[in-house]
C-alpha angles and dihedrals in degrees: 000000000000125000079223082059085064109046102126102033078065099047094053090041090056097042086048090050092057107041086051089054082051087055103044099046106035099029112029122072103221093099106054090092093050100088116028138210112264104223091212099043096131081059093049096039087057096042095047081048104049091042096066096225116186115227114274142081125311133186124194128238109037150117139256089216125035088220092059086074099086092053108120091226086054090052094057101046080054099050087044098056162165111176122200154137133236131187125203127206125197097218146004104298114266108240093189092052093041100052089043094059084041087062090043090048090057088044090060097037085057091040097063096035080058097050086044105045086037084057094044101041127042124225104286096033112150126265093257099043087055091037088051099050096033094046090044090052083045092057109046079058113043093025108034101023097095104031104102086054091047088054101046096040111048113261113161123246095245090052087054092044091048090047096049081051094062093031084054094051089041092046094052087045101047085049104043088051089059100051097041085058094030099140115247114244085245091054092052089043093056096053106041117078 
């Protein structure tokens, strides 16, 4: 089956997608421990100030060079901690632009489950073979994507727990969305040649 064949199962899933991130994150309460308040945040804003940093990610500690690892200094600065990461803007985040690419990242999200469940069930496929196949795509995307990142680079195991959360309720949307407009076989027979 066709991704065009698919157009507005898409559309909703992604409007859905995104309304349920607006909910879970500026209605629900289940983030606000997510990201906590740095006692010493006056100290680190002046020194992330002073230093010139340009915007980026960071992680602390490191080295310039990979063959300053084996300095014995280096080693030392390792073994004392702490480890972290640390990521640099250069400006206020921009709510229009980032709710923009959010809307494009559940697009394409919607976009792929469709190519992929088209390809696995046939028009006129039940309600629980398009919901298995649409709701699992959906998955490795909203709830595993950014897991390898999660785990290299410090996020905490609430925050994975609470994404998985919200990747869980926009996977089951996303599916069940699919296989409520999923096109009859008699539907798809009537508009190809």
């Amino acid at each position: 089956m066709s991704v065009t064949d698919l157009w507005l199962p898409i559309l909703i899933a992604t409007v859905v997608g995104f309304f349920l991130s607006f909910l879970m994150w500026a209605i629900l309460p289940h983030h606000k421990g997510d990201v906590t308040f740095c006692p010493e945040q006056d100290k680190i804003l002046d020194l992330v100030r002073g230093s010139n940093i340009k915007p980026g990610a960071y992680m602390f500690p490191t080295c310039a060079d990979r063959k300053d690892f084996k300095n014995p200094e280096v080693v030392e600065m390792f073994n004392a901690g702490p480890w972290g990461t640390i990521s640099v803007w250069d400006a206020k985040p921009n709510m229009g632009r980032n709710m923009a690419l959010t809307i494009l990242y559940f697009f394409i999200v919607s976009l792929l489950v469709a190519y992929v469940t088209g390809q696995a069930r046939g028009a006129g496929s039940d309600f629980l073979a398009v919901f298995q196949v649409a709701s699992t795509c959906a998955i490795l995307a909203h709830v595993l994507g950014g897991a390898p990142g999660g785990i290299w680079f410090g996020k905490r195991t609430r925050y994975f727990i609470t994404d998985a959360i919200d990747g869980l309720a926009y996977s089951l949307a996303t599916g069940a969305i699919f296989a409520l407009m999923w096109p009859a076989a008699d539907a798809i027979a009537h508009t190809t040649p």
